[in-house]
FINUBA-551613 format. One record per residue (C-alpha): x negated, y negated, z; residue number from 1. Coordinates in steps of 0.001 Angstrom, whole numbers, plus 500000, padded with zeros to 6 digits. Example, Ala and Ser with C-alpha at 12.3 -4.5 7.8 and 13.67 -1.06 7.14 Angstrom:
<recs>
+--------+--------+--------+-----+
:      u :      v :      w :   k :
+--------+--------+--------+-----+
: 487700 : 504500 : 507800 :   1 :
: 486330 : 501060 : 507140 :   2 :
+--------+--------+--------+-----+
</recs>
This chain:
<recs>
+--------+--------+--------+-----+
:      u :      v :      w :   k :
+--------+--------+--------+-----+
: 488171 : 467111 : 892020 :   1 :
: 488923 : 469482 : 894641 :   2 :
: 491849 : 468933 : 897144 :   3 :
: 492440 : 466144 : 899564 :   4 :
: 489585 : 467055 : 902076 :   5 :
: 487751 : 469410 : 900496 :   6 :
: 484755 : 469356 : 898036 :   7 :
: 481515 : 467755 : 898358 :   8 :
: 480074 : 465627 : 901220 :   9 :
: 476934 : 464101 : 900734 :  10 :
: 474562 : 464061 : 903774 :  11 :
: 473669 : 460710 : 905004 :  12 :
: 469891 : 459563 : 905332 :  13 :
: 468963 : 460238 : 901432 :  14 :
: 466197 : 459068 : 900025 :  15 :
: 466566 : 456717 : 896864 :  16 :
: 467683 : 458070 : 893491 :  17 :
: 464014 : 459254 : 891389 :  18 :
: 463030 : 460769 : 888126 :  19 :
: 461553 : 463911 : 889522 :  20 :
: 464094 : 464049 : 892656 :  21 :
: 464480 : 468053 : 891343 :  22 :
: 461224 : 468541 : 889540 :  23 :
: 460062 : 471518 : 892353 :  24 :
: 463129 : 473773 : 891912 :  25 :
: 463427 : 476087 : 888473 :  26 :
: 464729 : 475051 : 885599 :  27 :
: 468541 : 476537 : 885939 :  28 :
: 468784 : 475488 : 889809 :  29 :
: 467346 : 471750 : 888499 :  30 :
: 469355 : 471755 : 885698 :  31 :
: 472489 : 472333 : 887986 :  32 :
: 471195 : 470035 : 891158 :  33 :
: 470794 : 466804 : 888912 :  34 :
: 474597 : 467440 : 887643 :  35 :
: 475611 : 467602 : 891382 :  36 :
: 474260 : 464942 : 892178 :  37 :
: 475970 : 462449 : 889805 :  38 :
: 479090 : 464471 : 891153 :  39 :
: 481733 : 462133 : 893295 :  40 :
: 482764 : 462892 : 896707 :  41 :
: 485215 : 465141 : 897352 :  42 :
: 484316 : 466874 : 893965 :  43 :
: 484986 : 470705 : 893423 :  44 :
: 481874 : 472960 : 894386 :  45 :
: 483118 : 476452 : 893433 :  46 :
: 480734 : 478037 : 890761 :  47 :
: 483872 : 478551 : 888409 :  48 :
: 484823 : 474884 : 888151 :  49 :
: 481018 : 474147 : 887704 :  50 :
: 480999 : 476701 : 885288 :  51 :
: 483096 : 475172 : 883493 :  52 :
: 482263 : 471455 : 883972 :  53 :
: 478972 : 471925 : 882004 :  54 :
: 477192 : 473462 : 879019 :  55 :
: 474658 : 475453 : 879856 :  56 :
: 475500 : 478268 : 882557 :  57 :
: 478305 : 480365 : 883516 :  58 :
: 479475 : 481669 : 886674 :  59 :
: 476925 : 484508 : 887166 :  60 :
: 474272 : 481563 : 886195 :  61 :
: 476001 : 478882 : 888800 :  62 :
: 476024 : 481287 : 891973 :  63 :
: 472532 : 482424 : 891538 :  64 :
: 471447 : 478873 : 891216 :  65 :
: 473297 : 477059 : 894197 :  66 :
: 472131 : 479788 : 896221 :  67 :
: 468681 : 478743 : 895012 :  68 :
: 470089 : 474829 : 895716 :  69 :
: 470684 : 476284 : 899278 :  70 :
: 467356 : 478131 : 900223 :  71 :
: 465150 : 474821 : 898725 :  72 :
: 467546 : 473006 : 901457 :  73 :
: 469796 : 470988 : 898958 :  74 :
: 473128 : 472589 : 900221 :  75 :
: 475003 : 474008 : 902779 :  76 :
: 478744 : 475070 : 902359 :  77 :
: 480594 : 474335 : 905899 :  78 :
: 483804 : 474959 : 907548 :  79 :
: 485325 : 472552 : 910142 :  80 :
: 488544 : 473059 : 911776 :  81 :
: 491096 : 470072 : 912129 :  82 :
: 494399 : 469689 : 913737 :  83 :
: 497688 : 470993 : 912169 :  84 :
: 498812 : 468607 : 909835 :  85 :
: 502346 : 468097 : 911701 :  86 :
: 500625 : 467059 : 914682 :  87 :
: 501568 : 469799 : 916738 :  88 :
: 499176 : 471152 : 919297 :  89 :
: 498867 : 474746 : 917987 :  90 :
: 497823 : 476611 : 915022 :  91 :
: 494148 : 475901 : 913502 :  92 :
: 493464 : 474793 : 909841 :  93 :
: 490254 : 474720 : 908377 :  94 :
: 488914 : 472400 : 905648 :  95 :
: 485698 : 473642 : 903408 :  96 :
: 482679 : 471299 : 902218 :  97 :
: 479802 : 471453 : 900735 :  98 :
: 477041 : 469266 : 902333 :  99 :
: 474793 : 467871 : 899186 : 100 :
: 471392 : 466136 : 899871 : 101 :
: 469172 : 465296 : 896995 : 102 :
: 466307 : 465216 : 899403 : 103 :
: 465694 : 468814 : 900455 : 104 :
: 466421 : 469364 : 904507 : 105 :
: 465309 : 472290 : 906299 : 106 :
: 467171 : 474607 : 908669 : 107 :
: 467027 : 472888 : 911558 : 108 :
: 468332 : 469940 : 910098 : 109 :
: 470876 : 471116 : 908510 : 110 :
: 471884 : 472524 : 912308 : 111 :
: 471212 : 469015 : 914394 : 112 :
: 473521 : 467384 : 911266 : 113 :
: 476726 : 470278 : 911774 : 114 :
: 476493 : 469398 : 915306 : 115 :
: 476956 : 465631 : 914674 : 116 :
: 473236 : 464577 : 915546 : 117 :
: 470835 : 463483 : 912710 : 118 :
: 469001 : 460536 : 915058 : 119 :
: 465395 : 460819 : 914757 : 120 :
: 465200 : 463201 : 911884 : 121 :
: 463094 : 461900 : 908840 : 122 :
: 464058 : 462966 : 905434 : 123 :
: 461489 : 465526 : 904107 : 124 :
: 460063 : 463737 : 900685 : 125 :
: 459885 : 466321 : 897643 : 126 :
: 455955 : 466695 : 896295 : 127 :
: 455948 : 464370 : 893549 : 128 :
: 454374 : 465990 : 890003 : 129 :
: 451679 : 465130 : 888868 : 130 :
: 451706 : 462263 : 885832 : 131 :
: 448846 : 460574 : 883830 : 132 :
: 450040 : 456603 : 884785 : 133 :
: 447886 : 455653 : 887640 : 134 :
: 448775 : 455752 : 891266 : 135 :
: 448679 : 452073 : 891520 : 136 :
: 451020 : 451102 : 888891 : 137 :
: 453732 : 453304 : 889894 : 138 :
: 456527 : 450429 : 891629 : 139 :
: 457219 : 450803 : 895035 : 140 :
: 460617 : 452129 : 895984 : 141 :
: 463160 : 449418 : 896414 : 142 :
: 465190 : 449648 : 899796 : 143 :
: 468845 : 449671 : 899550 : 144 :
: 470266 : 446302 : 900652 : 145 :
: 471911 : 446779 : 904248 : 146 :
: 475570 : 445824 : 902430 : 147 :
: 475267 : 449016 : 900857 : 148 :
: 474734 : 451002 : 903855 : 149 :
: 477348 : 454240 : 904005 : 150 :
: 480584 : 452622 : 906499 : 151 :
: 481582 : 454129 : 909837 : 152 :
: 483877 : 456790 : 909567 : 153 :
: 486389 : 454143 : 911478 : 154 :
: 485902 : 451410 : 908737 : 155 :
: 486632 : 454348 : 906145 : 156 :
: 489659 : 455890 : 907734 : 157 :
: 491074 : 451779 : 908087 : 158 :
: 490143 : 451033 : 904498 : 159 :
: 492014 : 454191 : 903177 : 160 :
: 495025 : 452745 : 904738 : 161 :
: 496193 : 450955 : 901858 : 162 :
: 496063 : 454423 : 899513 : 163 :
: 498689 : 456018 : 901994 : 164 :
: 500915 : 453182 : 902321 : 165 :
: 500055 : 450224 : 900507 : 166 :
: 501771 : 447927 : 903207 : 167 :
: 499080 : 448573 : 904995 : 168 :
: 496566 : 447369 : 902472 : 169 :
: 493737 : 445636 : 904430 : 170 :
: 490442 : 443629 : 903382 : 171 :
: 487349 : 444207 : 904251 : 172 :
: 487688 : 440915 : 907121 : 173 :
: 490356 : 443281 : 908288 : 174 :
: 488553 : 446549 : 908453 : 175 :
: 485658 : 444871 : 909909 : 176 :
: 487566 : 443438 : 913093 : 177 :
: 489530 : 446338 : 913305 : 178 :
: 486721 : 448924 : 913156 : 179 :
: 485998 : 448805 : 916875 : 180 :
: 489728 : 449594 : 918021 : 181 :
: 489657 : 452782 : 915155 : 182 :
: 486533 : 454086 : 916764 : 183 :
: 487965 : 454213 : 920054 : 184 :
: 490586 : 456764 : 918387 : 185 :
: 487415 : 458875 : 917185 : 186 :
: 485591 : 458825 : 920205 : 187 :
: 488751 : 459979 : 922135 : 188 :
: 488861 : 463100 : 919974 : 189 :
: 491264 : 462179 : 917336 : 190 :
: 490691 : 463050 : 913561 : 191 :
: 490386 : 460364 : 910471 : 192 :
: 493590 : 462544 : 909460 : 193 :
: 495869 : 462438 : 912540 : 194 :
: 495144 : 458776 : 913277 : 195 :
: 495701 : 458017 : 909836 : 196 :
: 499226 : 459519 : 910493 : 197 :
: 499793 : 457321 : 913817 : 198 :
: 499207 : 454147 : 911683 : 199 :
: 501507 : 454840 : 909095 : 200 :
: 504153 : 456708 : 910380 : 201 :
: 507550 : 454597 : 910817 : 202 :
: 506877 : 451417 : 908979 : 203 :
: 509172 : 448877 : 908574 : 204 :
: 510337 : 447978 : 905210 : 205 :
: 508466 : 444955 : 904973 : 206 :
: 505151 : 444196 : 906756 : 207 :
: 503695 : 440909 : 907355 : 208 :
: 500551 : 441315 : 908758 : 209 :
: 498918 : 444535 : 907964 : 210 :
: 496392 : 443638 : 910322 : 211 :
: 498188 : 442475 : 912718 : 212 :
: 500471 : 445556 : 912628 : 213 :
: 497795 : 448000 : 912716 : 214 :
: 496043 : 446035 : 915545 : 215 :
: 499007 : 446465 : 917759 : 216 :
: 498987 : 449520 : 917118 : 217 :
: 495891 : 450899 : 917808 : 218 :
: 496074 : 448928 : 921086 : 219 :
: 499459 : 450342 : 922080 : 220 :
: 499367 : 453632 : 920699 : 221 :
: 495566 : 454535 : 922066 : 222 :
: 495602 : 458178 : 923890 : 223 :
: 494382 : 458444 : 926526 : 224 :
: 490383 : 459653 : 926995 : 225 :
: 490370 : 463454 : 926699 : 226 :
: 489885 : 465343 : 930465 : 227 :
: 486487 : 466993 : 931266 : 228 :
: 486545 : 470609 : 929808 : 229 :
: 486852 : 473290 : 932232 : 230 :
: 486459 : 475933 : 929668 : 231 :
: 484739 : 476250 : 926114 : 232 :
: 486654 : 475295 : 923190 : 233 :
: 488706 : 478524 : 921642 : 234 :
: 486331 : 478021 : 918767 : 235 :
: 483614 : 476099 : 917399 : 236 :
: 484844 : 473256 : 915121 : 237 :
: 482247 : 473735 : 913286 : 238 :
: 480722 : 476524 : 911071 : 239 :
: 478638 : 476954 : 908266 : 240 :
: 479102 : 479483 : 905524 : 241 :
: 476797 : 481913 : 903258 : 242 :
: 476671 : 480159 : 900125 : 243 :
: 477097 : 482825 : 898092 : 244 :
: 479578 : 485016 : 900007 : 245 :
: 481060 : 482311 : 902261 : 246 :
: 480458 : 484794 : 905106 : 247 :
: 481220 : 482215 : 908026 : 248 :
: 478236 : 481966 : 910970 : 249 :
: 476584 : 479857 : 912971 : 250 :
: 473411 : 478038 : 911397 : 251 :
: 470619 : 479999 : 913049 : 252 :
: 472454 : 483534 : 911733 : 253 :
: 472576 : 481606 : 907748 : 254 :
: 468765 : 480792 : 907639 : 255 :
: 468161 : 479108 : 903880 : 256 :
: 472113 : 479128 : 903686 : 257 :
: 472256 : 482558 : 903222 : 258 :
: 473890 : 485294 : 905587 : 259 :
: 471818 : 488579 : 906711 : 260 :
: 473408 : 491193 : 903101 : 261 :
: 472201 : 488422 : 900799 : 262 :
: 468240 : 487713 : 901824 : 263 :
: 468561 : 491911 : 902111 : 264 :
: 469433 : 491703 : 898392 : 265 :
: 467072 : 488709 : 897799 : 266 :
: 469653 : 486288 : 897061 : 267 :
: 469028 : 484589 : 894237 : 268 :
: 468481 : 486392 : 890758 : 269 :
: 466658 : 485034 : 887439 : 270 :
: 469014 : 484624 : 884164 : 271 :
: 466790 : 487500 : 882629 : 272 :
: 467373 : 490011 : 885521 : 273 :
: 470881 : 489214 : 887011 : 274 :
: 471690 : 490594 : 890494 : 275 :
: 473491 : 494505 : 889708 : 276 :
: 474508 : 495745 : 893021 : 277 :
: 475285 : 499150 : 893663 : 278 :
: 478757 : 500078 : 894543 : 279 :
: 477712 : 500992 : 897926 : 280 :
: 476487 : 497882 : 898739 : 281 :
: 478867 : 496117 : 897315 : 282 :
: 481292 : 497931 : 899610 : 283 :
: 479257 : 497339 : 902787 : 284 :
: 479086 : 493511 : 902083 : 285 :
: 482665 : 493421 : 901840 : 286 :
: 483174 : 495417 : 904737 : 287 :
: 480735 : 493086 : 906787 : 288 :
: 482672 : 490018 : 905935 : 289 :
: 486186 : 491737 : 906279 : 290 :
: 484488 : 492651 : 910069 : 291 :
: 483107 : 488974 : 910663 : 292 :
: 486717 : 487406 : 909634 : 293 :
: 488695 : 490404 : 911255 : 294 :
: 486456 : 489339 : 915319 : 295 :
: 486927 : 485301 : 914484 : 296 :
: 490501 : 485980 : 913791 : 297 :
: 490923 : 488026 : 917441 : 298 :
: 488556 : 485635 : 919213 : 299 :
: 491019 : 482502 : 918514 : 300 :
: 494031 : 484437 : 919570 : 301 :
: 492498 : 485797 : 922824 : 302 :
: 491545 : 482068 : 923910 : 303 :
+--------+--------+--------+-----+
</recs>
């Protein structure tokens, strides 16, 4: 597992678990999808711990095949900046995912979904191979019930109460009647993190009510809703990485996942012919991401 906040996130809207969910990628690249996919959230996505975590492939063998993962549209490594930990209203800090959808997404997609809008989008549905059982008595895909629906990020951030503190344990009742109130916090511009803080900060020794408690809370303690912006953010919250050399961009410069050096160099290499860059260009990849960091770095001081 990788750190608290880090690791995979899988991408909402996914088609139903199948048989040949992988059966259009290569071998290697299917191989390593169907292992990601049985992979918990918040798991580590860094080819070494991969690597390591199965059989078959090494690290050489991992890279070359989640950057295939990312060009089919399976992945996307991100970057999202959060609040400071202590609360205080400077400094940035960054958290790193990687996005996971067993049903392949294009670009654009992948873009709508960074900036927080997948309404309307339909899930693209893989070709399915060809079999000799007849079309007719192949059973129809059975919906999910609606319990199982993914919760709200609220009802998520209230029902990891009890793992912080566990006075503040709550049912599901409780989540559920309190998941209104929590969204408020959202909406308002406050992080899963930070309001998670404001709940349990200062509790008494004993609590009664955990519900009750974290109701008056949220009431009392709501900010306030956030001023019109008069100016653009210092930085976007938001940005997506190369998947290979976690050059950071926005999605229209990472087209397949992948940033400008890396489709130069094709990306992706076969086990049989692995990827041997020339010094040079291994210098002027460096140098490019070294440049990229160097101009974010200035840009967030500046504003």
């Amino acid at each position: 597992m990788a750190k608290p906040g880090y690791g995979k996130r899988s991408a909402p809207d996914q088609l139903p678990s199948g048989a040949d969910d992988f059966a259009h990628l290569p071998a290697r690249a299917a191989y390593l999808a169907s292992f990601i996919d049985r992979l918990g959230e918040n798991a580590a996505m860094d080819a070494k711990t991969l690597a390591k975590a199965q059989p078959l492939y090494g690290q050489q063998a991992v890279r070359s095949a989640l950057n295939e993962l990312g060009e089919a549209g399976h992945l996307r490594r991100v970057r999202r900046r959060v609040a400071p930990d202590d609360g205080a209203a400077t400094g940035t800090r960054w958290v790193f995912h990687t996005y996971w959808s067993r049903t392949a997404r294009d670009d654009e997609w992948w873009a709508r979904l960074l900036g927080g809008d997948t309404s309307g989008v339909t899930p693209e549905v893989t070709p399915e191979v060809p079999h000799s059982a007849p079309a007719e008595e192949a059973p129809a895909p059975t919906p999910a019930p609606r319990g199982e629906a993914h919760p709200s990020l609220a009802y998520d951030t209230l029902a990891r109460l009890g793992l912080h503190d566990p006075r503040l344990a709550l049912s599901s009742a409780d989540c559920t009647v309190l998941e209104g109130p929590a969204a408020q916090w959202l909406e308002r511009g406050v992080t899963p993190e930070r309001l998670t803080q404001v709940l349990v900060a200062g509790l008494p020794e004993q609590v009664r009510s955990p519900r009750g408690f974290v109701q008056r809370r949220l009431i009392e303690k709501l900010p306030p809703e956030p001023p019109f912006p008069t100016a653009p953010p210092a930085a976007p919250c938001t940005l997506m990485e190369c998947t290979d050399y976690r050059v950071p961009g926005r999605p229209e410069a990472l087209p397949g996942g992948l940033c400008r050096a890396c489709r130069s160099t094709g990306g992706t290499t076969s086990p049989e012919q692995p990827n041997q860059m020339q010094p040079a260009a291994v210098h002027a990849r460096a140098a490019e991401v070294r440049a990229s960091m160097r101009a974010h770095s200035q840009f967030v001081q500046i504003h």
